[in-house]
Backbone as JSON, one array per atom type, in Angstrom:
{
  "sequence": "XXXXXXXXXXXXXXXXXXXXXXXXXXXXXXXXXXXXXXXXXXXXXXXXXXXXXXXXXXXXXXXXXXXXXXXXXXXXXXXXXXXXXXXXXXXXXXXXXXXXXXXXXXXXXXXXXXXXXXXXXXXXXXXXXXXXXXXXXXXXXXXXXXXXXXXXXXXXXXXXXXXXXXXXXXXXXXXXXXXXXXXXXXXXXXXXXXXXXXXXXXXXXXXXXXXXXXXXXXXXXXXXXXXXXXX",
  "N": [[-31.86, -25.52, 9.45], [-28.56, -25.63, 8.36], [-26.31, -22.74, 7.88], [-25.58, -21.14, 4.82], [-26.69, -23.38, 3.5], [-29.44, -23.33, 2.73], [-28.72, -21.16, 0.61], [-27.26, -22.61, -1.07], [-29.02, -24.83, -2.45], [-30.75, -22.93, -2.85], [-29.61, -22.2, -5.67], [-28.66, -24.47, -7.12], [-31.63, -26.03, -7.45], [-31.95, -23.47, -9.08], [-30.35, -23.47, -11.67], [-30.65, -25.91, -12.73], [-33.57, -26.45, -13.23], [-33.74, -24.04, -15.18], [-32.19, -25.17, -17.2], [-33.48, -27.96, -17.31], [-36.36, -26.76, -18.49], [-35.14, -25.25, -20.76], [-34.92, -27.92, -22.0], [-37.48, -28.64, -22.44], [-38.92, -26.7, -23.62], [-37.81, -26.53, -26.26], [-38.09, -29.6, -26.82], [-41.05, -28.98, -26.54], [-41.72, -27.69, -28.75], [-41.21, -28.92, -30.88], [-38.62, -29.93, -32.21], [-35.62, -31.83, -32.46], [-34.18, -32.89, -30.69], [-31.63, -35.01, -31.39], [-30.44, -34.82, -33.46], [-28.86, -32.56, -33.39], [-26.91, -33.71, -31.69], [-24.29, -34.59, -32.63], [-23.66, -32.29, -33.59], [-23.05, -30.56, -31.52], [-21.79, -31.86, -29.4], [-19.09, -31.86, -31.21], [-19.21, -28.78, -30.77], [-19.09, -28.55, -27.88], [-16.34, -30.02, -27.0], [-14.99, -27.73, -28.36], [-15.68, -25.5, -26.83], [-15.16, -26.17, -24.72], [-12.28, -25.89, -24.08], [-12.17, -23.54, -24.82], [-13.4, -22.24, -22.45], [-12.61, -23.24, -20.26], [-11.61, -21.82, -17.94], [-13.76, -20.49, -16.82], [-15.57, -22.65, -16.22], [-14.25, -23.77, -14.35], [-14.22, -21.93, -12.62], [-16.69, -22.15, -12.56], [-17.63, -24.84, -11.33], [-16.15, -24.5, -8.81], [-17.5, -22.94, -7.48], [-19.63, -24.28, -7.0], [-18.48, -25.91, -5.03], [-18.03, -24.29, -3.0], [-20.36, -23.98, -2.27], [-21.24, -26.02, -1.66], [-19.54, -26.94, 0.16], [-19.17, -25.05, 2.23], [-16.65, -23.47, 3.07], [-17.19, -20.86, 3.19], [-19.26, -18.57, 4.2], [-22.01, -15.59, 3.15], [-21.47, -12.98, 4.8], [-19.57, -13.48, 6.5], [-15.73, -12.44, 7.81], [-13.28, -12.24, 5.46], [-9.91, -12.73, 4.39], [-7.93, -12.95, 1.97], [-4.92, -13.08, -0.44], [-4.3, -10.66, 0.63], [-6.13, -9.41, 0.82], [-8.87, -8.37, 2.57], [-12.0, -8.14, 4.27], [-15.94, -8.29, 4.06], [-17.51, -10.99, 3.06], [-20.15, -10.43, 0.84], [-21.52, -11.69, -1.44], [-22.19, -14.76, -2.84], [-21.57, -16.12, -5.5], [-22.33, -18.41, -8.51], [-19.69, -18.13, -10.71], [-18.32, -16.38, -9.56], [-17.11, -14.28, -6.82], [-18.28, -11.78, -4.35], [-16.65, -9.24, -2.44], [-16.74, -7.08, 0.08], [-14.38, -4.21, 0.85], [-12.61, -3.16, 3.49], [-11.82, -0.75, 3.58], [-14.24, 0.36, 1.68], [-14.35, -0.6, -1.05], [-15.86, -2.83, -3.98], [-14.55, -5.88, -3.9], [-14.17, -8.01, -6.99], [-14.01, -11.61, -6.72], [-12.42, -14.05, -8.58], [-14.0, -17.75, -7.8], [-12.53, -19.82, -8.18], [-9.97, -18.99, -6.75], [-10.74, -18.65, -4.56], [-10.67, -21.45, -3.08], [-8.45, -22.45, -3.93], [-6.36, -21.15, -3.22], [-4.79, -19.94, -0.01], [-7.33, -19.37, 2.04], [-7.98, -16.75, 4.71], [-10.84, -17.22, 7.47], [-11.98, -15.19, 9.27], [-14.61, -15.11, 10.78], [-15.83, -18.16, 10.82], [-16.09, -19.75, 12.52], [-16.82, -18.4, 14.87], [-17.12, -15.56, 16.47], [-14.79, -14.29, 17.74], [-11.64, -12.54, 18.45], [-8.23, -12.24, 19.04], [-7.03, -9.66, 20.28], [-3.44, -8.09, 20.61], [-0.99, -6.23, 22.08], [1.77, -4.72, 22.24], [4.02, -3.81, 25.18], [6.35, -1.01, 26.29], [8.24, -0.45, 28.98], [9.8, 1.43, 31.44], [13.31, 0.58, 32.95], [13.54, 0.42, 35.85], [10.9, -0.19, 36.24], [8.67, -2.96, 37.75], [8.9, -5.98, 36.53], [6.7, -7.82, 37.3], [4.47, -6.44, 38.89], [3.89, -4.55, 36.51], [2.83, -6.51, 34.78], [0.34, -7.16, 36.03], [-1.03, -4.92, 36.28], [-1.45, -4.67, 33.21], [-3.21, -6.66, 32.49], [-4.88, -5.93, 34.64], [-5.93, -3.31, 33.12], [-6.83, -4.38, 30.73], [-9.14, -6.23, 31.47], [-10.99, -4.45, 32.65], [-12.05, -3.03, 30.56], [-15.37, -2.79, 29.07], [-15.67, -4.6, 26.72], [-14.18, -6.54, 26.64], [-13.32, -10.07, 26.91], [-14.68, -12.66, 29.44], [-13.3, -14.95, 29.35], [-11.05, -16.69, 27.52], [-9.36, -15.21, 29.66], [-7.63, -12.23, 30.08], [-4.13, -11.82, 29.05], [-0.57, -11.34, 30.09], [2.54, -10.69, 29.13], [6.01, -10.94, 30.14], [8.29, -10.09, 28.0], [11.29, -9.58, 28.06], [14.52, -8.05, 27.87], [14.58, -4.6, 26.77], [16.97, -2.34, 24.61], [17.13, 0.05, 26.42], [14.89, -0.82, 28.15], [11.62, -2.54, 29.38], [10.38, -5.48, 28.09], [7.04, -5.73, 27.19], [3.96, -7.79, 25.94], [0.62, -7.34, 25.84], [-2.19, -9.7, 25.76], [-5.66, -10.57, 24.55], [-9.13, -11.02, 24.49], [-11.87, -10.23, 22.51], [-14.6, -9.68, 20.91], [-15.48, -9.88, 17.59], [-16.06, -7.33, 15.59], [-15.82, -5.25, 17.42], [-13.54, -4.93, 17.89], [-11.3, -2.97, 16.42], [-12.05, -0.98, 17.79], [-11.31, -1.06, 20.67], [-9.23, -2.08, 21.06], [-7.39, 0.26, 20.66], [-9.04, 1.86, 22.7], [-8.11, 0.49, 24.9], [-5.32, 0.78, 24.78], [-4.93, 2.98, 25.21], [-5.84, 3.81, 27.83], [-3.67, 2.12, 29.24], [-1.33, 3.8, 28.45], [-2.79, 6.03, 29.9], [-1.93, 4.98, 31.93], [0.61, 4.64, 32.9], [1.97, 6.63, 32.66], [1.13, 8.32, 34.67], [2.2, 6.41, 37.04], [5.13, 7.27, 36.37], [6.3, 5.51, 34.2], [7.12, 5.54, 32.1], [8.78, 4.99, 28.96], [12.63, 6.58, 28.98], [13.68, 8.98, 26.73], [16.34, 7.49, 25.21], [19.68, 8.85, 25.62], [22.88, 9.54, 24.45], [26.4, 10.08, 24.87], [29.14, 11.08, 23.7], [32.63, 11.1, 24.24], [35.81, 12.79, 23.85], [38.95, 11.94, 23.28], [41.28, 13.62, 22.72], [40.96, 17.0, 22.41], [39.27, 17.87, 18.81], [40.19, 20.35, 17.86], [42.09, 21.32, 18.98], [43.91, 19.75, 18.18], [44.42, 19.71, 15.57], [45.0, 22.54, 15.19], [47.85, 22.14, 16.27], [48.91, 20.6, 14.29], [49.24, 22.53, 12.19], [50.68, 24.52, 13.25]],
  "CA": [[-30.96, -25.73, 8.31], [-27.49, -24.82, 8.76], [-26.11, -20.99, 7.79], [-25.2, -21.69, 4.09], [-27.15, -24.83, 2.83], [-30.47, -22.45, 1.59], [-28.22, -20.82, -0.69], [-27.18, -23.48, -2.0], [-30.03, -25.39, -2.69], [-31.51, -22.14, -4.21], [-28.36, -21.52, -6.77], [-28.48, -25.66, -7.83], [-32.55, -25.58, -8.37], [-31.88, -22.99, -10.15], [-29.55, -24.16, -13.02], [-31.62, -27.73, -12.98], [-34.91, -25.92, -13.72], [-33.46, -23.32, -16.21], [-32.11, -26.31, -18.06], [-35.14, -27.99, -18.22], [-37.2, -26.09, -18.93], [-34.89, -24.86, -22.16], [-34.97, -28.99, -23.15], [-39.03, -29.04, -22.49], [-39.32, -25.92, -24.82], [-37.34, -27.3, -27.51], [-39.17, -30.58, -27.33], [-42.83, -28.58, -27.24], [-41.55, -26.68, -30.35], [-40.93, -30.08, -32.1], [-37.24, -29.69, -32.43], [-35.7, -33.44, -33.04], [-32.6, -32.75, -30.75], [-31.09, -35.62, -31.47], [-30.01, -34.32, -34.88], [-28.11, -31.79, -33.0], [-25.88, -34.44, -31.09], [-23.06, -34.69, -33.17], [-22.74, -30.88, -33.24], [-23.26, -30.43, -29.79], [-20.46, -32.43, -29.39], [-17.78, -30.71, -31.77], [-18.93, -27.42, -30.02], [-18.54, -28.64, -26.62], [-14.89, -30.17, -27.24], [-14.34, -26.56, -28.45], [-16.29, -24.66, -26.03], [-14.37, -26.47, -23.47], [-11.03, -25.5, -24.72], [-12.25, -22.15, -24.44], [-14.13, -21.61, -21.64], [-12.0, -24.1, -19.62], [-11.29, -20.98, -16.64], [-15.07, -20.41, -16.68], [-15.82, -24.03, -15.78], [-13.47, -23.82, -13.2], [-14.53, -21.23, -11.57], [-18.48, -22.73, -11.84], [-17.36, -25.77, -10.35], [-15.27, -24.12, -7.67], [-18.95, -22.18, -6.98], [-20.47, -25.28, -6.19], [-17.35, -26.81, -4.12], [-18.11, -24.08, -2.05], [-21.56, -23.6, -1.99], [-22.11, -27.46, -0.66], [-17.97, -27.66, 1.29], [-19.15, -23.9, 2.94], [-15.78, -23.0, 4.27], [-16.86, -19.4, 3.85], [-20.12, -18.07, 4.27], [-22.39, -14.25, 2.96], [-21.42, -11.98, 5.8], [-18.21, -13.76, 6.62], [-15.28, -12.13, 7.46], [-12.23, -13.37, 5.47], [-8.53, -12.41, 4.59], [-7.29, -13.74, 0.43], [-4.17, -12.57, -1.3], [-3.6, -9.34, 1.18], [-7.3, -8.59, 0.8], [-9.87, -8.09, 3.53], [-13.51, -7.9, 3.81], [-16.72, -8.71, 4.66], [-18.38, -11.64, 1.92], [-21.26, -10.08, 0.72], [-22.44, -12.77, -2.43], [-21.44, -16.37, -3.91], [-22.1, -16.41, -7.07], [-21.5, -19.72, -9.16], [-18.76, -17.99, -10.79], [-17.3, -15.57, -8.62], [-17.71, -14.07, -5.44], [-18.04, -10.61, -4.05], [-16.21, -9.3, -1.14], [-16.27, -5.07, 0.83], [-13.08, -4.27, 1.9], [-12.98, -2.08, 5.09], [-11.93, 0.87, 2.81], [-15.3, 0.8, 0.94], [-14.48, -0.9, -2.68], [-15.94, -4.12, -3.53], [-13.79, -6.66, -5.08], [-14.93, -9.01, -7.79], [-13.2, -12.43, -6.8], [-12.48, -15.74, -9.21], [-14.2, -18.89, -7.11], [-11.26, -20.87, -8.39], [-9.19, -18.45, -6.24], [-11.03, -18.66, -3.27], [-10.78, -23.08, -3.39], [-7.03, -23.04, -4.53], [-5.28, -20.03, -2.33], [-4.73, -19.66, 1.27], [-7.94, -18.12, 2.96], [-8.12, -16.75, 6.44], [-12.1, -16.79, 7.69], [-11.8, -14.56, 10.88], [-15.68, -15.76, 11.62], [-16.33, -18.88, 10.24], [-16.68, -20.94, 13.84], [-17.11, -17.73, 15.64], [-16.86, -14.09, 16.37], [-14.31, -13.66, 18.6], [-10.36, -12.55, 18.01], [-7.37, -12.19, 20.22], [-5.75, -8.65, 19.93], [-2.02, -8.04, 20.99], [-0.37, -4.34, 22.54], [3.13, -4.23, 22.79], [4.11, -2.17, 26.23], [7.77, -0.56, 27.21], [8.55, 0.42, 30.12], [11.57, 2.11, 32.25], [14.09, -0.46, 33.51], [13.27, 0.47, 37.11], [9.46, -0.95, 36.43], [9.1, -3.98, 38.64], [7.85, -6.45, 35.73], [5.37, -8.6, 37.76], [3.66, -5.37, 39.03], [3.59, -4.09, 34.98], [2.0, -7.7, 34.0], [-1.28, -7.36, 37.01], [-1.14, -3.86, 35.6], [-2.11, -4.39, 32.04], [-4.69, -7.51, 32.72], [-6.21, -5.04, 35.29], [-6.47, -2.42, 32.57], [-7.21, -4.99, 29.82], [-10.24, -6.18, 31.87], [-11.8, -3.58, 33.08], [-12.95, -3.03, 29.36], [-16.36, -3.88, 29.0], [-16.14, -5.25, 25.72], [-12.96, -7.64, 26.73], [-14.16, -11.55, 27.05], [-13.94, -12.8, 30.66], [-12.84, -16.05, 29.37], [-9.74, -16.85, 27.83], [-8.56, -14.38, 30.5], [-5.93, -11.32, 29.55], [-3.31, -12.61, 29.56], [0.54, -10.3, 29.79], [3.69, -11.65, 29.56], [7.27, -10.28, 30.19], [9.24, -10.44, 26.84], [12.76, -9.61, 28.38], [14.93, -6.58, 27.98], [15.34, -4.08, 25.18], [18.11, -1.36, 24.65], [16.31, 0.91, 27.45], [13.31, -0.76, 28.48], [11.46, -3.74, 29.45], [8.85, -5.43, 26.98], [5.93, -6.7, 27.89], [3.24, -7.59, 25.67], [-0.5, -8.2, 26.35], [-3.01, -10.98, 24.55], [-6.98, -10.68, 25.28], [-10.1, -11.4, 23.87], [-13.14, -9.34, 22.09], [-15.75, -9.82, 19.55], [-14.26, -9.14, 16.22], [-16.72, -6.4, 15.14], [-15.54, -4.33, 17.77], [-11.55, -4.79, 17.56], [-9.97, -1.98, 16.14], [-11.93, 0.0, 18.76], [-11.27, -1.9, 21.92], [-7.62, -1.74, 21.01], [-7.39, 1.64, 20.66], [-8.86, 2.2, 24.28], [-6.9, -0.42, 26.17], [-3.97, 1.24, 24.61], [-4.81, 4.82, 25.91], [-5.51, 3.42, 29.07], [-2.11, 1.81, 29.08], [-0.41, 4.94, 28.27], [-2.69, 6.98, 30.98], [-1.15, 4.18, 33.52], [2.57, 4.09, 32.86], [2.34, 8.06, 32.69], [0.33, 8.09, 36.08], [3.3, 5.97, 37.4], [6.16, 7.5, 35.67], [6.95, 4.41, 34.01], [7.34, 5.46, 30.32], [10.69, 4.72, 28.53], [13.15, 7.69, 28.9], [14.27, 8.91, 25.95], [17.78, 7.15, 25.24], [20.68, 10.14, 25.11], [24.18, 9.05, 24.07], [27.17, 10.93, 24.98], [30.19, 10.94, 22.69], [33.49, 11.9, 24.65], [36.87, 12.83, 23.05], [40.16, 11.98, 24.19], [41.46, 14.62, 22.92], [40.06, 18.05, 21.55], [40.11, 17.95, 17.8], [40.21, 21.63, 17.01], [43.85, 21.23, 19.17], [44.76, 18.62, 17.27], [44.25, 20.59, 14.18], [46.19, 23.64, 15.45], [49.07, 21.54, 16.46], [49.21, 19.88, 13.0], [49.11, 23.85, 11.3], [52.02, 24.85, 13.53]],
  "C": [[-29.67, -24.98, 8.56], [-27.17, -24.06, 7.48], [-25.2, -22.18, 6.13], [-25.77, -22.55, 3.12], [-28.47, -23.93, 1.78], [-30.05, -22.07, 0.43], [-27.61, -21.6, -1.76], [-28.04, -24.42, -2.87], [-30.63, -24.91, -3.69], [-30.71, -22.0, -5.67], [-28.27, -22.96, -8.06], [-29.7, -25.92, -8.46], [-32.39, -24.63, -9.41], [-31.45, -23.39, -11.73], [-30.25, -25.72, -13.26], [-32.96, -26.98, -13.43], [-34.8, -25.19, -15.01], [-33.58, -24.18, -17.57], [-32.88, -27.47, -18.33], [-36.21, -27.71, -18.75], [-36.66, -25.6, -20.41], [-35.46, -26.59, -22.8], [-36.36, -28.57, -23.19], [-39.09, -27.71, -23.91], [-39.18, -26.43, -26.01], [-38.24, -28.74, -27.89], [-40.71, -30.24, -27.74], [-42.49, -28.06, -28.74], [-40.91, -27.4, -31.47], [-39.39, -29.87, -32.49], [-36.4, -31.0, -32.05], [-34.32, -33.32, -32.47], [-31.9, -33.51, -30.98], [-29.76, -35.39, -32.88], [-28.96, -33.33, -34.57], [-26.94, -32.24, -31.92], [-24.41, -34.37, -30.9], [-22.15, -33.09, -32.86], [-22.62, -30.8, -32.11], [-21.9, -30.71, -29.1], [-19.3, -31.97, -29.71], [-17.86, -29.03, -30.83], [-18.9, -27.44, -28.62], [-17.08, -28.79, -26.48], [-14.32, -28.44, -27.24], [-14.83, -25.11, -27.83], [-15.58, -24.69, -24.86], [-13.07, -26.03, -23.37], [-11.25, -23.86, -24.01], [-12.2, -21.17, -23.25], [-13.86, -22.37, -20.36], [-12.26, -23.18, -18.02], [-12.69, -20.58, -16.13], [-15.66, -21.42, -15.85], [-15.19, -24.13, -14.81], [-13.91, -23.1, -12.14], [-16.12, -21.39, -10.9], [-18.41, -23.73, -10.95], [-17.19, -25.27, -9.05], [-16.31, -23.31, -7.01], [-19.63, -23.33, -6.36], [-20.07, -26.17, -5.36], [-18.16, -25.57, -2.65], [-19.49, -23.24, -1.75], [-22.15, -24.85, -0.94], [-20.95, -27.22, 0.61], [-19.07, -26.2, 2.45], [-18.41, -23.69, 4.06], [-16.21, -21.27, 4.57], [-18.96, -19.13, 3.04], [-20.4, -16.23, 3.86], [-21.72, -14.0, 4.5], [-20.25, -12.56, 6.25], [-17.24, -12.56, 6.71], [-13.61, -12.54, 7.01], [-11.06, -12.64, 4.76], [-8.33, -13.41, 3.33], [-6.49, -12.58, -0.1], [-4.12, -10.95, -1.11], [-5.08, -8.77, 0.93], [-8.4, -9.09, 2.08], [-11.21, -7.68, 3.56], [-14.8, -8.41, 4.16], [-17.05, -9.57, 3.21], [-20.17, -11.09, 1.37], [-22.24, -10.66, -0.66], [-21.42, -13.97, -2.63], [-21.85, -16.4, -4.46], [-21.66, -17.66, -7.4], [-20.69, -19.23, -9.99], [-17.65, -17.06, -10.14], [-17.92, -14.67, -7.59], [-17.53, -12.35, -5.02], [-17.28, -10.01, -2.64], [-15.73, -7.41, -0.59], [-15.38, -5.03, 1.53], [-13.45, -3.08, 2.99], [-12.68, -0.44, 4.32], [-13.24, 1.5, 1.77], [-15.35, 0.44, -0.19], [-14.96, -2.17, -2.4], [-15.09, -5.02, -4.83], [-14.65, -8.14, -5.49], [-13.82, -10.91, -7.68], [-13.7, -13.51, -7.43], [-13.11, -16.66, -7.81], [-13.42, -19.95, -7.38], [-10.17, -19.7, -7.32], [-9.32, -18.67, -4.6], [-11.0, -20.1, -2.53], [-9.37, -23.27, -3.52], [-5.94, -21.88, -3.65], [-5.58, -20.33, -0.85], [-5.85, -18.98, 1.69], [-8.14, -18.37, 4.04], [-9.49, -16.16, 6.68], [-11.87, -16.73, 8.9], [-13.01, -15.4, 11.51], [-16.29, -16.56, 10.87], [-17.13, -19.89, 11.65], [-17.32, -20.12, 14.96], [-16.95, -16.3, 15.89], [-16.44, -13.07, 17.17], [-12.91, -13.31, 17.71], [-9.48, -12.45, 19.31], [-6.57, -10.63, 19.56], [-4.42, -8.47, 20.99], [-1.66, -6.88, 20.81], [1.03, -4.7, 22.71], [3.3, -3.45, 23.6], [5.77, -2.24, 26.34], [7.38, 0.08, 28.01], [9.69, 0.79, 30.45], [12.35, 0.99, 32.59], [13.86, -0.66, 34.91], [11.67, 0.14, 37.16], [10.18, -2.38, 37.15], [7.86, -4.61, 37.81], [6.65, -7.35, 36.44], [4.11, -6.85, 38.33], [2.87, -4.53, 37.63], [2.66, -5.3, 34.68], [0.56, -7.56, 34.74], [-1.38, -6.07, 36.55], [-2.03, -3.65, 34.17], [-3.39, -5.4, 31.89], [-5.79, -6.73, 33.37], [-7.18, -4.0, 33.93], [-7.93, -3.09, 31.25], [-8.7, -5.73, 30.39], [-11.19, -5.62, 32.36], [-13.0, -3.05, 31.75], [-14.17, -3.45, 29.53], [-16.73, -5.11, 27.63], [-14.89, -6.55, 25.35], [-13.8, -8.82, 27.3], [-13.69, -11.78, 28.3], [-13.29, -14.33, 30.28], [-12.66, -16.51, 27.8], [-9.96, -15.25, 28.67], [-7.66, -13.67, 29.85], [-5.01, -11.86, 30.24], [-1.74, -11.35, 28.87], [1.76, -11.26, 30.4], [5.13, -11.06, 28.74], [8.03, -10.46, 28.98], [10.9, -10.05, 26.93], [13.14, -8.08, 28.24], [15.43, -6.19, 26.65], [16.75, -3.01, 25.54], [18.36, -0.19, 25.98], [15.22, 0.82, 27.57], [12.73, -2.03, 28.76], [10.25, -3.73, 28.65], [8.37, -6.34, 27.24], [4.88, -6.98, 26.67], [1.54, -8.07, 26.29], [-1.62, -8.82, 25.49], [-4.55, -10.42, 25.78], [-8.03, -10.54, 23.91], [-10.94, -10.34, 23.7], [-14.12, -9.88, 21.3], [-14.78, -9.26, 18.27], [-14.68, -8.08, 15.52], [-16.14, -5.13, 16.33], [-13.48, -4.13, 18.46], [-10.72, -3.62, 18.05], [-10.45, -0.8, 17.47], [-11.62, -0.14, 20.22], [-9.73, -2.11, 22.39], [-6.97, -0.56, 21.53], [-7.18, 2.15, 22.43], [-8.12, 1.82, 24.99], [-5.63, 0.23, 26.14], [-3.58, 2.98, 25.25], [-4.7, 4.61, 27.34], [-4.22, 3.1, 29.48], [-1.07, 2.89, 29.72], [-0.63, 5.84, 29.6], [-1.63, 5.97, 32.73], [-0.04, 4.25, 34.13], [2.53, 5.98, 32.75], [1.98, 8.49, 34.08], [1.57, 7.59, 37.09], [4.4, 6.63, 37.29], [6.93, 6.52, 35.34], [7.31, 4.13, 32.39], [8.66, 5.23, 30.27], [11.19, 5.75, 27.95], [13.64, 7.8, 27.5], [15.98, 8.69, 25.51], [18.51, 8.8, 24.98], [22.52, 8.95, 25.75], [25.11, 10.12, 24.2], [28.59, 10.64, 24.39], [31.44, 11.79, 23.82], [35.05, 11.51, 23.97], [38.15, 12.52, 23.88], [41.33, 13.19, 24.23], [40.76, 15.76, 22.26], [40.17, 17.95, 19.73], [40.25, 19.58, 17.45], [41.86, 21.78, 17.61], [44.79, 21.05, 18.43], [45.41, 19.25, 15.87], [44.71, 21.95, 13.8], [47.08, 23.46, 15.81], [49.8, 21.04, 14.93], [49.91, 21.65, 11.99], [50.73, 23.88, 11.59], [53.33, 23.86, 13.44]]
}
């Protein structure tokens, strides 16, 4: 059964059983609903009115309980928030951000906004390092440089391949960045290293970027100037 479908199944029995089981009561307990039609009626019209954003958001529970763009354990990216999915409710959904709170989200929000599911097809990512170097780096030597480093990782994918590529010249420096593959659970730490590595490489070399110094020269002195003016 594909990842998704159980829970759904269980969440739709549910509300179909509940609700029969209230009519069957009512009918064992002789209760003549028919008589209760009319009202039923006036207080739906004005239940609906009410409870309009409610309904929306039950629906929008069962759009994406059957559509399942986003799956429990998911991790997905809505309205600058981040997180692992940890319930679908039929009205709203739960979601742990990486700082430890859990946010209570509308299911009309999650159906009608932009979301980004990092692992919906899979559970890889591509992270990206920005490198400078000195002007006297010799950029094809810098580019087999950071693939070397960037693969040596063990937790870098051998396929897509790291991949580094020259981005031209800055003020004092050439910029390179580099693209490569991981698992997405281990990211932020895989980054981290490649990037120390990096640093021990281009320091190893002496290929860091000097710190710019600007030199201001006068044509003439002003404190002269300013004792010429007196006298």
């Amino acid at each position: 059964i594909p990842r998704g479908v159980p829970e759904a199944i269980s969440m739709t029995l549910k509300y179909v059983i509940t609700g029969f089981g209230i009519y069957l009561a009512l009918s064992a307990a002789g209760v003549n609903l028919s008589k209760f039609s009319l009202l039923a009626g006036a207080l739906g019209v004005g239940i609906g009115f009410g409870l309009q954003n409610i309904v929306y958001n039950f629906i929008a529970g069962l759009v994406l309980s059957y559509e399942r763009p986003i799956h429990v354990g998911d991790t997905v990216e809505v309205d600058q928030l981040m997180g692992n999915v940890t319930e679908i409710g039929v009205r709203s959904s739960k979601i742990k951000t990486f700082d430890g709170s859990e946010v209570i989200v509308p299911n009309g929000n999650l159906i009608s906004n932009q979301v980004i599911n990092w692992t919906l097809s899979d559970q890889t990512r591509r992270l990206k390092i920005p490198v400078r170097t000195t002007l006297k780096a010799d950029p094809q030597d810098v580019m087999n440089m950071l693939k070397e480093v960037a693969a040596e990782h063990p937790n870098t994918l051998k396929n897509p391949e790291p991949l580094a590529l020259f981005e031209g010249y800055g003020d004092s420096s050439l910029d390179f960045t580099l693209y490569f593959w991981v698992h997405f659970n281990v990211g932020l730490g895989t980054k981290s290293d490649v990037a120390l590595k990096i640093y021990d490489r281009l320091k190893s070399e002496n290929l860091h970027v000097p710190v710019p110094v600007r030199r201001i020269y006068y044509a003439n002195n002003p404190r002269e100037d300013q004792l010429k003016k007196r006298t």
